[in-house]
C-alpha positions as CSV (number, residue, x, y, z in Angstrom):
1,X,35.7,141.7,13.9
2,X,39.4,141.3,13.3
3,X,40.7,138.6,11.5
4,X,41.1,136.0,14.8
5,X,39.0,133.1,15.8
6,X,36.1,135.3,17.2
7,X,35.6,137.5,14.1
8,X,32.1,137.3,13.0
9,X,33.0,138.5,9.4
10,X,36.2,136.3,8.9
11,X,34.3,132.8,10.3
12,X,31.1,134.1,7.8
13,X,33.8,134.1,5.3
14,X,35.7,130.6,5.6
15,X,32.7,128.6,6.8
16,X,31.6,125.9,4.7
17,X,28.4,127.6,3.3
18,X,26.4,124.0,3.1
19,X,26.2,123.9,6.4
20,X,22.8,124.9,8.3
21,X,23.1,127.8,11.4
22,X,21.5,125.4,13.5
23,X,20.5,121.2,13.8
24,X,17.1,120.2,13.9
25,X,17.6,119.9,17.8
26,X,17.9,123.8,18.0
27,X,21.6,123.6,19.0
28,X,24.2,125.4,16.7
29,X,26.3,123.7,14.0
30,X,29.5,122.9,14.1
31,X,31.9,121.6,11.1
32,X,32.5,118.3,11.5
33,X,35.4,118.1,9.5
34,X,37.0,121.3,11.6
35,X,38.1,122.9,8.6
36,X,40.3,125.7,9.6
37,X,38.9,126.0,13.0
38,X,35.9,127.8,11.8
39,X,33.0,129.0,14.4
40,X,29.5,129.1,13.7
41,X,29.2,133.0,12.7
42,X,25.4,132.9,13.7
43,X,26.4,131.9,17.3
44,X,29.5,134.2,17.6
45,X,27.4,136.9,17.1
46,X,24.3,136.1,19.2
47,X,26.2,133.8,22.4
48,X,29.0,136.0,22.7
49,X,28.3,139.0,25.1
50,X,30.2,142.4,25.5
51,X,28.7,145.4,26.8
52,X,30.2,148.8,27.5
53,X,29.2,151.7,29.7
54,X,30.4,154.9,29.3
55,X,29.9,158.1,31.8
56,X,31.4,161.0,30.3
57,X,31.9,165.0,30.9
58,X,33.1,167.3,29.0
59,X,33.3,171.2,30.2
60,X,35.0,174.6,29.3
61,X,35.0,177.9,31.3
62,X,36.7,180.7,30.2
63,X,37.3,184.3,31.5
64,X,38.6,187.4,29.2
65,X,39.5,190.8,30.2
66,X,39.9,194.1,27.6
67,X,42.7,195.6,29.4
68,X,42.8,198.3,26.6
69,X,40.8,198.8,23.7
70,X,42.4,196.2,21.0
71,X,44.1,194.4,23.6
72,X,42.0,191.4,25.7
73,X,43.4,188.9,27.9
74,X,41.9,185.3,27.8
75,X,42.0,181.9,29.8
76,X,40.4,179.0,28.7
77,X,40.0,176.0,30.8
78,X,38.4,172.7,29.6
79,X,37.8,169.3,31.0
80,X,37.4,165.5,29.5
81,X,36.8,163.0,32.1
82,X,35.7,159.4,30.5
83,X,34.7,156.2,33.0
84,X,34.1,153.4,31.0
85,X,33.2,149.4,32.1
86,X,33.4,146.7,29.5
87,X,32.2,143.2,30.2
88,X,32.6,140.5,27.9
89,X,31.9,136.8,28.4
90,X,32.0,134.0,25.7
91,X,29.9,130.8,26.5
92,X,31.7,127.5,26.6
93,X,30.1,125.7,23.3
94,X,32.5,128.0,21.2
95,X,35.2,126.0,20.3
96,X,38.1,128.1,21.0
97,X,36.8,128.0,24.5
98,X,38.0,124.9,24.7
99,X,34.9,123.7,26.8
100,X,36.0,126.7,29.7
101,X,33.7,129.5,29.6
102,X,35.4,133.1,29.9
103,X,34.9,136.2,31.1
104,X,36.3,139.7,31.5
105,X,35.7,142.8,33.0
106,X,37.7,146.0,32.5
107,X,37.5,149.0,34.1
108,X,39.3,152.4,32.5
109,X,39.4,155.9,33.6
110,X,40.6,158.7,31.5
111,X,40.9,162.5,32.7
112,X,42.7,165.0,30.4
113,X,42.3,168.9,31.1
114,X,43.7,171.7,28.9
115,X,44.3,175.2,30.1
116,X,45.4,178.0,27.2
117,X,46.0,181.7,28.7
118,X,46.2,184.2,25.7
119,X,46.7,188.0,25.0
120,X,45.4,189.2,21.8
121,X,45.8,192.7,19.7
122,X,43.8,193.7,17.1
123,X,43.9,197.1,16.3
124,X,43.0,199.1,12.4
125,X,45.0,201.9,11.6
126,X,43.4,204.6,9.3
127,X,40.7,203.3,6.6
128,X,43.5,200.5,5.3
129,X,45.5,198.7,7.4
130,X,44.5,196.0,9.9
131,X,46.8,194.3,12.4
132,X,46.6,191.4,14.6
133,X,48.1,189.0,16.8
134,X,48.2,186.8,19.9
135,X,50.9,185.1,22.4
136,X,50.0,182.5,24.6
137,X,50.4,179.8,27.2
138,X,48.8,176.5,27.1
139,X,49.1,173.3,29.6
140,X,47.3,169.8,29.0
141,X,47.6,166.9,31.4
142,X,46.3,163.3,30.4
143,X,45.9,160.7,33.0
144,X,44.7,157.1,32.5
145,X,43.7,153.9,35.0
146,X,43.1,151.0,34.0
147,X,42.1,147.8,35.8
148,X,41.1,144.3,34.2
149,X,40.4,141.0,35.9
150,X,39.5,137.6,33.6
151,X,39.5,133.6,34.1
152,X,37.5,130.6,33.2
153,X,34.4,130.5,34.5
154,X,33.9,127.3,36.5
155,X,29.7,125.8,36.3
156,X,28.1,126.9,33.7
157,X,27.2,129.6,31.4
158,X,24.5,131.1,33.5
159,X,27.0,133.5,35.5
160,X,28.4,135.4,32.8
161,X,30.3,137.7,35.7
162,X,33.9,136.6,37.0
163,X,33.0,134.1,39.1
164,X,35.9,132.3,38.0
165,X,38.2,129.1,38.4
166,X,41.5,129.6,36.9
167,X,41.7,133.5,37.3
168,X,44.3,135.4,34.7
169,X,46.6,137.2,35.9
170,X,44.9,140.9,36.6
171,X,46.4,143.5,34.8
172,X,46.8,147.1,36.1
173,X,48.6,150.1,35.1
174,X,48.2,154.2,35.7
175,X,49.7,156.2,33.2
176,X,49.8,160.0,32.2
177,X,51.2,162.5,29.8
178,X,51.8,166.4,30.0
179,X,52.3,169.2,27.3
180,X,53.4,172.8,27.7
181,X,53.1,174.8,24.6
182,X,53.8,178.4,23.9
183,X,52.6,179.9,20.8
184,X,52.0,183.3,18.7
185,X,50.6,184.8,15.8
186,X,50.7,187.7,13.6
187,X,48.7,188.5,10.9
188,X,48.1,191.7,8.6
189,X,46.2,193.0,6.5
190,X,46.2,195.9,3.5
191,X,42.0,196.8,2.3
192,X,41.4,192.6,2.8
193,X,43.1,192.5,-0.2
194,X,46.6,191.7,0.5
195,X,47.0,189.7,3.3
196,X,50.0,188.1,5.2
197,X,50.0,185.9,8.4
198,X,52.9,183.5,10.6
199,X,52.7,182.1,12.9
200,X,55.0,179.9,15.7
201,X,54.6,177.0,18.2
202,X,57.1,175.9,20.8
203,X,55.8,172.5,22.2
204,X,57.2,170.2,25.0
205,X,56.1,166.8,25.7
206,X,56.9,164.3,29.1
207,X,56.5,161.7,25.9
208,X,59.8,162.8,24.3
209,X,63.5,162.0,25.5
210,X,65.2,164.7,27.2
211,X,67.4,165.9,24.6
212,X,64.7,166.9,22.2
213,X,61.9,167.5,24.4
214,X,60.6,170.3,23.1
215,X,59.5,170.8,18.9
216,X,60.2,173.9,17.2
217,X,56.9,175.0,14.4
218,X,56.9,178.0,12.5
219,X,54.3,178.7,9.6
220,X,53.6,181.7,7.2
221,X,51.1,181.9,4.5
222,X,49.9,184.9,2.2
223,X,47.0,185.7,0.1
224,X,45.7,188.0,-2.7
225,X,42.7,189.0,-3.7
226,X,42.6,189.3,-7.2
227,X,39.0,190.2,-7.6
228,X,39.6,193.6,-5.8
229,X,42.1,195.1,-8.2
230,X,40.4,197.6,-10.8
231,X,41.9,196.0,-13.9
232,X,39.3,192.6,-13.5
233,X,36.5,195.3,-12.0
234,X,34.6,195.4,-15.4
235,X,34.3,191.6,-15.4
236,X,30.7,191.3,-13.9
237,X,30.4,187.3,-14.1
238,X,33.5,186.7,-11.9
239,X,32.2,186.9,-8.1
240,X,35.7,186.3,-6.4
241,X,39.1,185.1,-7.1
242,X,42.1,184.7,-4.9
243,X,45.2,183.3,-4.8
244,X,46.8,181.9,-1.4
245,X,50.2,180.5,-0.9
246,X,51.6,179.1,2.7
247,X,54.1,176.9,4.5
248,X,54.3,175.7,7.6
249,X,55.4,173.1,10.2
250,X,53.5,170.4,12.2
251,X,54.4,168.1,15.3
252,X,53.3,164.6,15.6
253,X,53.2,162.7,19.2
254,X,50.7,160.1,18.6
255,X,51.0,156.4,18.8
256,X,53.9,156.9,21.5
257,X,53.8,155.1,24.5
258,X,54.0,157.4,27.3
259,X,57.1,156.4,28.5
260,X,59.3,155.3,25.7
261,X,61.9,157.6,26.0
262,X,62.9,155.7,29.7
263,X,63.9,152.6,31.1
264,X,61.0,150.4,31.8
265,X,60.8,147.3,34.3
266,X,58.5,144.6,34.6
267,X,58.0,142.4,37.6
268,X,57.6,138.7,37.4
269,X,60.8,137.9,36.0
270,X,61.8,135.7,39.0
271,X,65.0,133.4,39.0
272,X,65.6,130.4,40.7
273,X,62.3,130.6,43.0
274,X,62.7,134.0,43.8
275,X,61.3,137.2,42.8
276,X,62.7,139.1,40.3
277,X,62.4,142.2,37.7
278,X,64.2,142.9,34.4
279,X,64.6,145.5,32.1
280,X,61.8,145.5,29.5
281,X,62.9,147.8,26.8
282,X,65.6,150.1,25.1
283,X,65.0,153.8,26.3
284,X,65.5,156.6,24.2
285,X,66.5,159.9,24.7
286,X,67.0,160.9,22.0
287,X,63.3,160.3,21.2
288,X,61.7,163.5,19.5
289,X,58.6,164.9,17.1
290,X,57.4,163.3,14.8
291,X,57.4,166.6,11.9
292,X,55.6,167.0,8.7
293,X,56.7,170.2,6.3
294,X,53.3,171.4,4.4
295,X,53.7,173.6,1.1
296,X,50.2,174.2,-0.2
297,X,49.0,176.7,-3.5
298,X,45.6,177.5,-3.8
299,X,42.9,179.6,-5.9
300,X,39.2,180.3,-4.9
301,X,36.6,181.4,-7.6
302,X,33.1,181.8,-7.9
303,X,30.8,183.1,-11.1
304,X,27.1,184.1,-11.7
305,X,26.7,186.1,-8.0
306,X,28.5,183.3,-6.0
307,X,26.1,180.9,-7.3
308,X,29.0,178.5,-8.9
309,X,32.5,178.3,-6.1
310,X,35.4,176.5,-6.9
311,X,38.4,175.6,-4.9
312,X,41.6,174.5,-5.8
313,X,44.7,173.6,-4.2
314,X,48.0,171.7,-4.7
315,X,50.2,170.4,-1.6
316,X,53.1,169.1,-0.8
317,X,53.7,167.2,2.9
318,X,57.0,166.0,3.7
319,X,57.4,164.4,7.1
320,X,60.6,164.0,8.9
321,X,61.3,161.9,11.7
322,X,59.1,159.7,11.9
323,X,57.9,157.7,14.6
324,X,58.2,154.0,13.8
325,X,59.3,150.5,15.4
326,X,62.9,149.3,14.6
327,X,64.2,145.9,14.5
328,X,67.7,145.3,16.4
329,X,70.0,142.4,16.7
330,X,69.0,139.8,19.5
331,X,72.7,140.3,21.0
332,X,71.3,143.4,22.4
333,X,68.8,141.5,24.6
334,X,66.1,143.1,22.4
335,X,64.1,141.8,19.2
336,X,63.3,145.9,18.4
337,X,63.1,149.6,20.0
338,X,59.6,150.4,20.1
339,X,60.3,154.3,20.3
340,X,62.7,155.9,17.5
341,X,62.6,158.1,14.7
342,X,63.5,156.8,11.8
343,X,62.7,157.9,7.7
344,X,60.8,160.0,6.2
345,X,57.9,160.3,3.2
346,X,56.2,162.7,1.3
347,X,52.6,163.0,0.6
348,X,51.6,165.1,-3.1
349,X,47.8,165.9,-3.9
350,X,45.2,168.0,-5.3
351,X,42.2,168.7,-3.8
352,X,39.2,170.1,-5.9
353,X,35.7,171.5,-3.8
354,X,32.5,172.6,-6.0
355,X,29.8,174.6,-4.3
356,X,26.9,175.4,-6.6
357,X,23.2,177.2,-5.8
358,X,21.4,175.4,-8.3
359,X,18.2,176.8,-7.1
360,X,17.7,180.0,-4.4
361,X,13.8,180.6,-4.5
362,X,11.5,179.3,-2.5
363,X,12.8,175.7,-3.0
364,X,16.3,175.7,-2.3
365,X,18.9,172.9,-4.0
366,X,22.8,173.2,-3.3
367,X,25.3,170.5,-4.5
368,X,28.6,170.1,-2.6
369,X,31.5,168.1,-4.9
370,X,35.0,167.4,-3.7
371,X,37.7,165.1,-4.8
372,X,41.2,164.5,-3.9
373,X,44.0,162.8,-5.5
374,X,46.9,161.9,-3.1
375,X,50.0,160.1,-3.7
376,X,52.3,158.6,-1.1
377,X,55.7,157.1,-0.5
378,X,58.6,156.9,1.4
379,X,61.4,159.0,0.8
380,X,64.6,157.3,3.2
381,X,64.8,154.7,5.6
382,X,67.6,153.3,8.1
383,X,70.2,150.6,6.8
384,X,69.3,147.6,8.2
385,X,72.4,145.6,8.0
386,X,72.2,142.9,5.6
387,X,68.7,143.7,4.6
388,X,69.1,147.4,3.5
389,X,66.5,149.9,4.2
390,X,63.7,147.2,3.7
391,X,61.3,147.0,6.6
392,X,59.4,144.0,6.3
393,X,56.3,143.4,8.4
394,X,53.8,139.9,8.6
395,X,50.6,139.5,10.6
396,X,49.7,136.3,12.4
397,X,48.8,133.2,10.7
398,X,45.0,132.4,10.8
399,X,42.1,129.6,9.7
400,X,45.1,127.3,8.5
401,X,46.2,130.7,6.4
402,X,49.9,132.3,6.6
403,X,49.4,135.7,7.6
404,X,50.1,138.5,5.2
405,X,53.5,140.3,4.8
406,X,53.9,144.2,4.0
407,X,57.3,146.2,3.0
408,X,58.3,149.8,3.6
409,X,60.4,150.0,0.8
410,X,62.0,153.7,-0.4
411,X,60.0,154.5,-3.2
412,X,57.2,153.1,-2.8
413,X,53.7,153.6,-0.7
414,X,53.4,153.3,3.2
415,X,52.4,149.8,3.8
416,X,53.0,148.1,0.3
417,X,51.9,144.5,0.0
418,X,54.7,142.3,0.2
419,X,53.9,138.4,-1.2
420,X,54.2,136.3,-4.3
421,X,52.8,137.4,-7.7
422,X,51.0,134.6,-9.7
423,X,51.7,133.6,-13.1
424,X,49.2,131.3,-13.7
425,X,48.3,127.6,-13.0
426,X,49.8,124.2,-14.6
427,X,47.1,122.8,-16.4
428,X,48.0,119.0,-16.6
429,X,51.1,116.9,-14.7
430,X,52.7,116.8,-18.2
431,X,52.9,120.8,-17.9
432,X,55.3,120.0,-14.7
433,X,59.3,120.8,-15.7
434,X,61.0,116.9,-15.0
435,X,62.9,117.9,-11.7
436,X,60.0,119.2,-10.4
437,X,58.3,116.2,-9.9
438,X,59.0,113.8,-7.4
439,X,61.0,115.3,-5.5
440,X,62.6,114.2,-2.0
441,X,60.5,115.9,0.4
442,X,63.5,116.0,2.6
443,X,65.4,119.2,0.1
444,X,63.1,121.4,1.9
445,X,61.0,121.5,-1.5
446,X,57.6,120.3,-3.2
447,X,56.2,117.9,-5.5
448,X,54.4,120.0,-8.1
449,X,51.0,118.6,-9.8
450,X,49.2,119.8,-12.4
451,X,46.6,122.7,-11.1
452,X,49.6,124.1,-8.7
453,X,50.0,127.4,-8.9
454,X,52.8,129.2,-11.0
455,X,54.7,132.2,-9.3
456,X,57.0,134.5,-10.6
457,X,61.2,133.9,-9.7
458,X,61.8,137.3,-9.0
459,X,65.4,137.1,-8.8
460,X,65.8,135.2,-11.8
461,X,68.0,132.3,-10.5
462,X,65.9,129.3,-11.4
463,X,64.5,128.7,-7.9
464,X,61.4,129.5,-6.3
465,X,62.7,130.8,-2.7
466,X,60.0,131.6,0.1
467,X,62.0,134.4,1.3
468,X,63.6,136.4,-1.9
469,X,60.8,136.0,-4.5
470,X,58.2,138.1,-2.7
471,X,57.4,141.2,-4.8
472,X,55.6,144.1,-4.5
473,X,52.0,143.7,-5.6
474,X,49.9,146.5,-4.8
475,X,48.6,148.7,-1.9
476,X,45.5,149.8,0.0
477,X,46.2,153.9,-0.6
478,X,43.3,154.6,-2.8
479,X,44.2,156.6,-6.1
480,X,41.5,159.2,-5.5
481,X,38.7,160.0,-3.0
482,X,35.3,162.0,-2.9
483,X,31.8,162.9,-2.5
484,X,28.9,164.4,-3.2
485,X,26.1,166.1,-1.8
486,X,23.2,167.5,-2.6
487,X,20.5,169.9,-0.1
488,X,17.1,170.5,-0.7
489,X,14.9,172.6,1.4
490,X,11.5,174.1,1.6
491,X,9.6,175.9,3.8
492,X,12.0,175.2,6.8
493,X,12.4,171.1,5.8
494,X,15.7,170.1,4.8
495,X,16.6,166.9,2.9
496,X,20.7,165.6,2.3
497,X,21.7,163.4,0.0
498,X,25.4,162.5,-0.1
499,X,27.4,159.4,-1.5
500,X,31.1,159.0,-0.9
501,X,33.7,157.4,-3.4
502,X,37.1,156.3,-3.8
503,X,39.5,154.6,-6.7
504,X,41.8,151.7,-5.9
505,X,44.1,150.0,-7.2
506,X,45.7,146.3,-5.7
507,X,47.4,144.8,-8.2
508,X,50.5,146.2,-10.2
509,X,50.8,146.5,-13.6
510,X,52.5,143.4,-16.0
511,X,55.8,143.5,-15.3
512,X,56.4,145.7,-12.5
513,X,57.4,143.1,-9.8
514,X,60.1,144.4,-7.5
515,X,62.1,141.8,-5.6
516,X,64.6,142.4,-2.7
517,X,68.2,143.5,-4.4
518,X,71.1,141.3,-3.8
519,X,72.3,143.9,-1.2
520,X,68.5,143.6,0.6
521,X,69.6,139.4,1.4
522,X,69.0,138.9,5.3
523,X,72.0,136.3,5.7
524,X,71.3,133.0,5.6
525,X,72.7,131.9,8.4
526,X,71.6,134.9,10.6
527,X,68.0,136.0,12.4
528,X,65.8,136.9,9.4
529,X,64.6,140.5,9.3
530,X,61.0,139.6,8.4
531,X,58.8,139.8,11.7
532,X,61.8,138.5,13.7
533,X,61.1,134.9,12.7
534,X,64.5,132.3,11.5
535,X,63.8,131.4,8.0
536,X,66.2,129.0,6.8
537,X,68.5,130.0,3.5
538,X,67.0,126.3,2.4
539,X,63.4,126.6,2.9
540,X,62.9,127.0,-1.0
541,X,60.9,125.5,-3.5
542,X,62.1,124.7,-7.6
543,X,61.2,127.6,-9.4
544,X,57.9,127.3,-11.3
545,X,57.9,127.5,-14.7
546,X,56.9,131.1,-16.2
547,X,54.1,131.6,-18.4
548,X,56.1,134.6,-19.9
């Protein structure tokens, strides 16, 4: 259900609604006018067949041994092994089919197993002081294979198997990633009310070049218990309070292709008749983590006997390094290295949880409550030679429909929406500006009739320019998210009820537009930096006139 000619949602969408689902004849519908290249959504989802089979096992042993009192030794071992067969075929009455039946069959095998060898310490000394700690050993190994076969099915639609025609070229790869970590903690603690903890990880992935293999993560966090000191003893509706405080690092390796760091080939590159294989992408070793710096405040309450708990905290995320595509010049042979770090953004919230005991007889009701308010954006990105730090993004075009564009832009969220804020609509020709009608259509620009749309010029220079007058105009982040939930229960029957929530906001505020800088101008005569794609300096339009 992506946005492509087999989307059931997005066909729903841009189908003529006057049309019936099917003819009087039984058959299916189709638009006779083709508009867009819209499918029946009825038939997509009943004629088009996909199953998947999954046989999965998941297992952990583990063996521990007190080689001393306070002092235990313990290895974990665990298992994940996944099979799965997908079969799809699509009938050859959808269009996109082009009268040729298809079908595919894929076949994917996933074993990952994780083995963590610890020794831990706990020991109290005397009535008040409690120690504790571990070091430890872990090992994780993920394998995948993966085998898929496709083609046009020749006959009919009655073997939905690949009994095919014009078989695809199979595709089949085996790949597999490894992790060695070692890690320790320490924690201690004075009468559980004073209580101070760090931590540290050392982890090395086969994912990461090798010059920065291996990701240094230290953390340390403290709390107090306020409600044991004898100065808030005498306050007999206060149940608990405590303050916490911590910092800490994380590592990030997802999203990586296993190999990114190396030089990959790929066969099939053949020259003059004869077999051949080419370099496919730009390795990097200097690839590394992926790190995100966590500062986070907190306080934990409760009144009335622990009947009413509140929990507040305050963070700060800053991530460093991050993993991300980046776009090079076509001289080096390559459109972009897939593998790199690049930037950095910053995450700031508050996150609020209520926990109330609204009734603790016989008939039980509790109410859960959280919300969180989080806000994002990017803190620095690389130069991009003529475009800046800009890294603009567009999805494929689709139903007739240029795709949409999105910017990472410093300042502003992950992901903004990049395209053309409107301004309003001419209401009559007469509304038209003079040399903005009839225009040569060879200039590259457009006759403008009343009912066009008006856009805004963002750079202010009298001409509506595809390329430079694309503004921010909003984003997906939501401004806050939450839920509720409330438990009943009786006699050993339990009833939930929960909703979920969030606030969003797509559109900016009057005004707020923000267009490329002069110093953000691809050149004209070069490769654009949006999605790789040569967009002429004069593919423009006459500016539209502004209803400001």
């Amino acid at each position: 259900n992506d946005f492509s000619g087999a989307s059931v949602i997005a066909n729903a969408l841009l189908r003529n609604p006057n049309l019936p689902v099917r003819n009087p004849d039984g058959t299916y519908s189709i638009d006779p006018l083709g508009r867009n290249g819209t499918e029946n959504p009825v038939m997509l989802a009943n004629e088009i067949t996909f199953t998947s089979n999954q046989k999965r096992l998941i297992a952990n042993v583990y063996a521990e041994y007190e080689i001393f009192k306070g002092l235990t030794l313990k290895s974990v071992f665990g298992i994940d092994n996944l099979a799965e067969r997908v079969q799809r075929f699509v009938p050859n009455f959808v269009l996109f089919t082009q009268g040729a039946a298809q079908a595919q069959a894929v076949s994917l095998e996933t074993q990952t197993w994780l083995n963590d060898n610890t020794l831990n310490f706990n020991k109290t000394f005397g009535a008040n002081h409690r120690v504790s700690g571990l070091v430890g050993l872990g090992l994780q190994r993920s394998r995948s294979d993966f085998l898929q076969a496709s083609g046009q099915v020749a006959g009919s639609n009655i073997i939905r198997t690949i009994a095919v025609a014009l078989p695809d070229v199979p595709g089949n790869f085996i790949s597999e990633w490894r992790l060695l970590s070692y890690f320790g903690r320490a924690s201690y603690s004075f009468k559980d009310k004073y209580i101070v903890e760090a931590s540290f990880r050392a982890d090395g992935s086969s994912r990461f070049g090798a010059n920065k293999r291996f990701g240094w993560f230290p953390a340390v966090s403290a709390a107090w218990r306020v409600i044991e000191e004898p100065f808030l003893q005498n306050l007999n509706f206060l149940s608990d309070l405590k303050l916490r405080a911590g910092i800490g690092v994380t590592g990030n390796q997802e999203g990586l292709e296993n190999f990114g760091s190396l030089t990959l080939y790929g066969t099939g590159n053949n020259y003059d008749g004869l077999p051949g294989i080419s370099q496919n992408n730009v390795p990097n070793p200097d690839l590394g983590w992926e790190s995100t710096t966590t500062t986070n405040v907190g306080i934990d309450f409760a009144f009335l006997n622990s009947r009413i708990n509140v929990a507040l905290d305050a963070y700060e995320k800053n991530t460093q390094s991050l993993l991300f595509t980046r776009q090079l010049p076509w001289t080096s042979g390559f459109s972009s290295i897939s593998n790199v770090n690049v930037g950095s953004l910053q995450n700031r919230g508050i996150e609020i949880a209520l926990n109330t005991r609204n009734l603790t007889g016989e008939f039980k009701w509790t109410t859960d409550f959280n919300i969180s308010f989080n806000r994002n954006k990017i803190t620095s990105l690389p130069v991009n030679g003529s475009a800046g730090s800009d890294l603009i993004f567009k999805l494929p075009d689709a139903y007739s429909v240029e795709g949409p564009y999105s910017i990472y832009r410093v300042g502003q969220p992950v992901g903004a929406f990049f395209g053309f804020r409107f301004d309003g609509v001419y209401a009559n020709d007469s509304d038209v500006p003079e040399n903005q009608r009839d225009v040569p259509a060879n200039n590259g620009a457009q006759n403008f009739r009343g009912g066009y749309p008006i856009f805004f010029d963002a750079d202010n220079n009298g001409v509506f320019e595809r390329q430079f007058d694309r503004v921010v105009i909003g984003n997906a982040l939501p401004l806050h998210t939450g839920g509720i939930t409330n438990t009943f229960s009786y006699k050993g029957v339990e009833l939930s009820v929960f909703m979920n929530q969030h606030g969003r906001r797509l559109q900016p505020k009057p005004g707020r537009a923000e267009p490329l800088a002069e110093s953000r101008r691809p050149n004209p005569n070069a490769q654009s930096h949006v999605s790789g794609q040569l967009v002429p300096r004069n593919c423009l339009y006459r500016r539209f006139q502004s209803l400001h």
